[in-house]
C-alpha positions in Angstrom: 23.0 -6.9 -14.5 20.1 -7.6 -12.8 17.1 -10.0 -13.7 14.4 -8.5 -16.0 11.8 -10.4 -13.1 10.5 -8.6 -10.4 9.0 -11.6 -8.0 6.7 -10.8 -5.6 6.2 -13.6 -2.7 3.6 -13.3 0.3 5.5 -12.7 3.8 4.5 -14.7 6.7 1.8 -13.7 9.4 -0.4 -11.0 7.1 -2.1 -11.4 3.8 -1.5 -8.2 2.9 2.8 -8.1 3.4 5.2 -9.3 0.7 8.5 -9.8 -0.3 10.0 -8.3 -3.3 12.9 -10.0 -5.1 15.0 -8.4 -8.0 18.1 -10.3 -8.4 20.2 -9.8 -5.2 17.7 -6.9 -3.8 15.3 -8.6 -1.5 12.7 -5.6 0.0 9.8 -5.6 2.4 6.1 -4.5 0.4 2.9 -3.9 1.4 -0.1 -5.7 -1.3 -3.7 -5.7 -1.1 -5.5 -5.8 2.3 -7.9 -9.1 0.9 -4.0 -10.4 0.3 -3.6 -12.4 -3.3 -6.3 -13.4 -5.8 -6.5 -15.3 -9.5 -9.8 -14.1 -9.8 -9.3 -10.0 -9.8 -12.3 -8.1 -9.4 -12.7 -4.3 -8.9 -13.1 -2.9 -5.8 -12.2 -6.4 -3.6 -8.7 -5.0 -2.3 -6.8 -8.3 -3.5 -3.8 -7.9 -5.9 -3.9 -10.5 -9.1 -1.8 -13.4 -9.3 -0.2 -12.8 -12.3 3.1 -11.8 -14.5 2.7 -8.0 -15.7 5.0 -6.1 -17.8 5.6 -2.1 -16.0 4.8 -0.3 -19.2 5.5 3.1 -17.9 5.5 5.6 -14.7 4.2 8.8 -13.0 6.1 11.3 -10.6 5.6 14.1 -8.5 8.8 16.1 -9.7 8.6 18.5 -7.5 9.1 16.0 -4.1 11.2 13.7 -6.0 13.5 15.5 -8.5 15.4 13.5 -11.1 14.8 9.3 -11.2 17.3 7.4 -12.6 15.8 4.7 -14.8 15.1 3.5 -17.9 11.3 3.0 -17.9 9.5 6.0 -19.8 7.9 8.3 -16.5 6.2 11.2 -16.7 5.3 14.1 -14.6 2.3 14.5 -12.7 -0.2 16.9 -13.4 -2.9 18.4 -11.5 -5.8 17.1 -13.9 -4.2 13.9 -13.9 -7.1 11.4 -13.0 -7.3 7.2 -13.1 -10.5 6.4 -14.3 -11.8 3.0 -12.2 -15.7 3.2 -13.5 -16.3 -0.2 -14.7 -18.8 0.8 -17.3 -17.1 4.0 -18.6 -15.3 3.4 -21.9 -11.9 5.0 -20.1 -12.1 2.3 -17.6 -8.6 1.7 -16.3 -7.1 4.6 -18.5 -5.5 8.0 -17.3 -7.9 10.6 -18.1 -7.9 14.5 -17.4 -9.9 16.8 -15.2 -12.9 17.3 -15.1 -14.3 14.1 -15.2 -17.2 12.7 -13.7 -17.1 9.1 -14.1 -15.2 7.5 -10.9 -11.7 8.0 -10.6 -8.5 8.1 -8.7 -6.5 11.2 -8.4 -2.6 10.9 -9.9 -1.9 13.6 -8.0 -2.2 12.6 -4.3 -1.6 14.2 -1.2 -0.8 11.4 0.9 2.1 10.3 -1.5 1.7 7.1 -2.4 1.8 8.0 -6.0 4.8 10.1 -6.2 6.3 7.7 -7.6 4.3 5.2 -9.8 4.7 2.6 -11.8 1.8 1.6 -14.2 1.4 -2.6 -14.4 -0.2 -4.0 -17.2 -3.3 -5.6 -15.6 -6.4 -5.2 -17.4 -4.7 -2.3 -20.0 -3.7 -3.7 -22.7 -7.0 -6.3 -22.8 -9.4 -4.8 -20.8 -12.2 -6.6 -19.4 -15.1 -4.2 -17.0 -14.7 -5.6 -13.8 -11.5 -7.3 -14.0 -9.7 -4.2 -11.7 -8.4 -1.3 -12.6 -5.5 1.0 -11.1 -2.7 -1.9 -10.4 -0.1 -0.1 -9.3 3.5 -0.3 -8.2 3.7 2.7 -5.7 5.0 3.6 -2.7 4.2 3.1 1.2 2.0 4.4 3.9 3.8 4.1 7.0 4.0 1.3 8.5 3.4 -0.4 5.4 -0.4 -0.1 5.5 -2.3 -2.8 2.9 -3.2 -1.3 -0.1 -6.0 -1.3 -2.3 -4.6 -3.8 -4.2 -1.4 -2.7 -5.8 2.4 -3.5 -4.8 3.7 -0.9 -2.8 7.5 -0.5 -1.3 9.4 2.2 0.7 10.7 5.7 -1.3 14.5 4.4 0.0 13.8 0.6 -2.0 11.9 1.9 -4.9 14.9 4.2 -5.3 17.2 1.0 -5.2 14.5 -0.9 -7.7 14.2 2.1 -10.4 17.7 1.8 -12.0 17.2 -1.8 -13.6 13.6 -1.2 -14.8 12.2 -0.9 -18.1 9.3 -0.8 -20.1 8.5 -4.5 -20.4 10.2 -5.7 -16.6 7.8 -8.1 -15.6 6.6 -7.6 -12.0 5.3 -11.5 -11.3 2.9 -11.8 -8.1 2.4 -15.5 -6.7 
């Protein structure tokens, strides 16, 4: 059995690579293009130093068919939205189409949430401000920076996804 502690490390050369570590499975990720911060705030592309529990998932069943894991995940819908309006009260919370406030789209076309793990930063105590939509998602090619989440390859988040569960702590330094 594997650790319940998903580390992630910076890489040498860019601020915006990693290294993941679960146990004995050691994979290349892509974090936030301003690289790592303590001091998370939303919309500055850095992805928080910080121990969060995965407390659950999204999918896009129909390019990814059955996951094997234990964390609760559920299908994406088309008026599946992220809200990440600091001074709406569903800041940081899935919300449904239509909605006007600012938001990210669940349901993308470029992938990257097909498979997506929600992190518990600024959910379960949420501050306006603090960031909103850290996920654990996967790649563009050529393992592009992203907006500040943790992101891996379809092929490694495959590998990653039978020894998670709600409460596997994904632990940034």
């Amino acid at each position: 059995m594997l650790p319940s502690t998903i580390v992630v490390r910076a890489a040498p050369g860019r601020k915006s690579r990693a290294i993941v570590r679960l146990g004995a499975i050691i994979i290349p990720a892509a974090i936030g293009r301003s690289g790592r911060t303590i001091l998370k705030r939303e919309g500055d592309g850095a992805t928080p130093i910080a121990a969060m529990r995965l407390i659950s998932g999204f999918r896009r069943g129909e390019r990814n068919g059955q996951l094997i894991t234990s964390l609760p995940v559920r299908r994406i819908r088309a008026d599946m939205l992220w809200c990440d309006q600091p001074g709406n009260a569903n800041y940081n919370r899935l919300v449904r189409a239509p909605f006007g406030a600012s938001h990210e789209e669940m349901r993308r076309s470029d992938g990257l949430y097909d498979i997506c793990l929600v992190m518990d930063w600024n959910i379960s105590s949420r501050a306006r401000h603090r960031g909103s939509a850290i996920f654990f998602h996967l790649i563009k090619p050529g393992y592009e920076p992203t907006a500040g989440c943790v992101a891996v390859s379809l092929r490694d988040m495959r590998r990653l996804l039978p020894h998670l569960r709600k409460g596997t702590i994904v632990r940034v330094l």
